[in-house]
LOPA-777504 format. One record per residue (C-alpha): residue number from 1; x, y, z. Coordinates in steps of 0.05 Angstrom, whole numbers. Layout:
% LOPA-777504
atom num->NUM&x->X&y->Y&z->Z
...
//
This chain:
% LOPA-777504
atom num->1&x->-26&y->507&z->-976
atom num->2&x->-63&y->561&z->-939
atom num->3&x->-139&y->555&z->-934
atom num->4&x->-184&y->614&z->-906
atom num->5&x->-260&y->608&z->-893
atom num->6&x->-302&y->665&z->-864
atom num->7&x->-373&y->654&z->-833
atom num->8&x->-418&y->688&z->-896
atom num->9&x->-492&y->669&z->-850
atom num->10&x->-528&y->624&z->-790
atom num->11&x->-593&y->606&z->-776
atom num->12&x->-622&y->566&z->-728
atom num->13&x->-611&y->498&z->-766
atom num->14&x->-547&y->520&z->-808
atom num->15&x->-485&y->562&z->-815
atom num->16&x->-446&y->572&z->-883
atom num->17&x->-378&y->592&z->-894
atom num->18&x->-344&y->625&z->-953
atom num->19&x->-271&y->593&z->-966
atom num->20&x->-212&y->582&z->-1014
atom num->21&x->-148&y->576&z->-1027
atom num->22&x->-97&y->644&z->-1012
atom num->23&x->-165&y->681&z->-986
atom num->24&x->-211&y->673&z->-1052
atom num->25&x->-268&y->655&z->-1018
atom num->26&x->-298&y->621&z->-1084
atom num->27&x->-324&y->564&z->-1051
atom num->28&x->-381&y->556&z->-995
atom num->29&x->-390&y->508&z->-940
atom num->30&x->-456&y->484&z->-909
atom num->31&x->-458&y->460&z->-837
atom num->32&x->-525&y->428&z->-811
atom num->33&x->-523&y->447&z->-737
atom num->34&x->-578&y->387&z->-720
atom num->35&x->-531&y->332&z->-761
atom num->36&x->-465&y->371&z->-763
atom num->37&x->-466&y->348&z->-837
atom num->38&x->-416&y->389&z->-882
atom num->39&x->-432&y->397&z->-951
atom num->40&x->-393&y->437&z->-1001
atom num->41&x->-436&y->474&z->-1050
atom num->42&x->-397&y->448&z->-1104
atom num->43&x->-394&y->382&z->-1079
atom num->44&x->-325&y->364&z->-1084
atom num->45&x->-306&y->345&z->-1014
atom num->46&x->-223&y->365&z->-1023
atom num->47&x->-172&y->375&z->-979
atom num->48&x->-181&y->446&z->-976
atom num->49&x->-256&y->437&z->-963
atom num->50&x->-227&y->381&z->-908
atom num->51&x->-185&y->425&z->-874
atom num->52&x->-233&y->487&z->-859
atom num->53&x->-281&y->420&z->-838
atom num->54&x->-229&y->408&z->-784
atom num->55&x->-221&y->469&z->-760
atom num->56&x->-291&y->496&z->-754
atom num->57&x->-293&y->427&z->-716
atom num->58&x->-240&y->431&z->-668
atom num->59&x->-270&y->515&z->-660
atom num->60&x->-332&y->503&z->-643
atom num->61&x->-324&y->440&z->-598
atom num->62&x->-268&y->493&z->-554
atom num->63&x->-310&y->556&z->-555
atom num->64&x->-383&y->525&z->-562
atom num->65&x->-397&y->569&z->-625
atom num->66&x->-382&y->571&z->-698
atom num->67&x->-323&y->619&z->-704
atom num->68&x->-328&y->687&z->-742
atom num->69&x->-264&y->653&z->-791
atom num->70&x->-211&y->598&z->-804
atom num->71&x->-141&y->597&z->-831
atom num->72&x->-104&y->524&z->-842
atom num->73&x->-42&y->525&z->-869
atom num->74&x->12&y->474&z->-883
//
């Protein structure tokens, strides 16, 4: 499984990603900087939704920041 997300807009209070499976990009992810609630626009919370969850994560607790993109893959 490879899952790509791409940062498609921030505010002050948010940041939403564009992802999907082998670079689609169908989906979108909402972050709520203030919560760091993540809600998929379509509501189902997958394991493709899961995995760019854990990513962003583990990217922005390195850097500090929301990274530009994401790739998991297993």
């Amino acid at each position: 499984m490879m899952v790509a997300a791409r940062k498609s807009g921030e505010t002050q209070n948010e940041v939403r990603y564009e992802f999907g499976l082998d670079r689609r990009f169908d989906r979108m992810l909402t972050i709520d900087k203030r919560t760091g609630e993540m809600t998929p626009e379509d509501g189902r919370f997958d394991s493709a939704a899961g995995a760019i969850v854990s990513k962003v994560r583990r990217s922005c607790q390195d850097s500090g920041e929301f990274p530009a993109g994401v790739v998991f893959s297993s």
